[in-house]
N, C-alpha and C positions, 0 to 999 in steps of 0.2 A: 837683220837690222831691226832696232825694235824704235817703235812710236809712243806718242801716248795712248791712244786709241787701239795698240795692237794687243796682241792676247800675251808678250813675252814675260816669261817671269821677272826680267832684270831690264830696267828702262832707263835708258841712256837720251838726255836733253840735249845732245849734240848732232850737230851733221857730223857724224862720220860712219866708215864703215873698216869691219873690223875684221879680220882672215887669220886664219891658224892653219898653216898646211905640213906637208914636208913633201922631200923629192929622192928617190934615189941617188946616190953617185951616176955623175957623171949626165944627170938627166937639168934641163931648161927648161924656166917660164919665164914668158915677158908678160905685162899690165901692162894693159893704157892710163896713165894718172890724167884723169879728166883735168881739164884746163884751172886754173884758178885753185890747186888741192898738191899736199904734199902730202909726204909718206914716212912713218916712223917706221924701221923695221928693227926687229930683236931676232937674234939667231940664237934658238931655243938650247939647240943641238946639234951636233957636225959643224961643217964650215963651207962656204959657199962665196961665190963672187956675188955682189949684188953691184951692179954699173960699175964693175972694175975696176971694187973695192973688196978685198977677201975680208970677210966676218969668219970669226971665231965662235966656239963655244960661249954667250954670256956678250958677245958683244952688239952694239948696239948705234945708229945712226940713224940722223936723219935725213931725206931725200927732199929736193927743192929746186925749183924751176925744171923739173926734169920731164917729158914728154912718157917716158916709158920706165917701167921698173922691170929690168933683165938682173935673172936669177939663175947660176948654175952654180951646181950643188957639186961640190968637190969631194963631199965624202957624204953617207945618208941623213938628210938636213933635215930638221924641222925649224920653224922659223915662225912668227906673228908679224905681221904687218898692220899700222893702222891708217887708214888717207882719211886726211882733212883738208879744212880751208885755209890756204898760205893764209900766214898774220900779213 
């Protein structure tokens, strides 16, 4: 996460935070979406359920009012997520 005051090379004036993972086939993560924050996520690579909705290669949604973000990766995923503050 970077600040103004942090030492990051690239400084972002936003509350958010920002994740790039991936997961094997057949492997799950769940997030907690802190209260009042939703989630953009992009499926970089492979394909995956995210709240049981299959992403493809390139595709891309956004997540809202949702307590949790559950991730099982159907085939070896990479993926970006970003959480913010709901509009």
């Amino acid at each position: 996460m970077s600040s103004q005051d942090g030492n990051a090379k690239i400084k972002i004036h936003q509350d958010v935070n920002i994740y790039a993972s991936k997961l094997d086939k057949k492997k799950e993560l769940k997030y907690k979406i802190d209260k009042n924050r939703q989630v953009y996520f992009v499926q970089i690579e492979g394909s995956s359920n995210v709240n049981d909705v299959q992403l493809n290669h390139g595709d891309a949604c956004e997540i809202t009012k949702e307590e949790y973000l559950n991730i099982q990766a159907i085939s070896n995923s990479h993926f970006l997520f970003i959480e913010m503050k709901e509009d």
